[in-house]
C-alpha positions as CSV (number, residue, x, y, z in Angstrom):
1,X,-69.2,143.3,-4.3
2,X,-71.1,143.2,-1.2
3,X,-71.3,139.5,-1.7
4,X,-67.3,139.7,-1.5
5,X,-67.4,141.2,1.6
6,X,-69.6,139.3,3.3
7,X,-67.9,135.8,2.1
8,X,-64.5,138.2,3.4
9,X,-66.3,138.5,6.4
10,X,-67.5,135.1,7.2
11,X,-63.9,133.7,6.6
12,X,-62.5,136.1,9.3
13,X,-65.4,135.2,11.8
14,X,-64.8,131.2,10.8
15,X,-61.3,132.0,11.5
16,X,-61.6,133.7,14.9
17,X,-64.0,131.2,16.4
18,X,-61.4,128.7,15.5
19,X,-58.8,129.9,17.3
20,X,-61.1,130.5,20.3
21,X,-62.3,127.1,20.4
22,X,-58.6,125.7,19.7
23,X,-57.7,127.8,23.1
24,X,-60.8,126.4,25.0
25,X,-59.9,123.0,24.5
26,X,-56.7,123.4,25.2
27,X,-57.5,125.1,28.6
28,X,-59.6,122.0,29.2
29,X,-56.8,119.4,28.3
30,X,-54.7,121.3,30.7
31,X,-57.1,121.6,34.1
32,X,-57.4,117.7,34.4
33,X,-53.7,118.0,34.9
34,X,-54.5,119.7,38.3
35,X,-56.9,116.9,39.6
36,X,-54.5,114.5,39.3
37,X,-52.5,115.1,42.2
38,X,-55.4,114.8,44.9
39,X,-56.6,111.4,43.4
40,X,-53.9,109.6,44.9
41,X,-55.8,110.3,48.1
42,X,-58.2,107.9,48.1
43,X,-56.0,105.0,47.0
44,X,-53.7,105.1,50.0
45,X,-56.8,105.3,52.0
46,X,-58.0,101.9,50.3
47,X,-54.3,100.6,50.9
48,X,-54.7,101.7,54.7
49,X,-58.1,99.9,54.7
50,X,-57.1,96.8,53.3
């Protein structure tokens, strides 16, 4: 029985680290969004230069 609840246990830990990772990465697909816009910089300074 205890076995049972452990194995219970572990599939609800699994389960919940899951979902926290799933919401880390998507956190970190969704910041390099932000970056975008100031990267545009430096190419119209190289476009000034040249």
């Amino acid at each position: 029985m205890f076995i049972l609840l452990l194995a219970v246990a572990w599939i609800v830990v699994s389960v919940t680290a899951g979902l926290v990772l799933a919401r880390a990465i998507g956190a970190m697909e969704a910041k390099p969004v932000v970056p975008a816009e100031p990267a545009p910089a430096p190419q119209a300074d190289l476009a000034h230069q040249n």
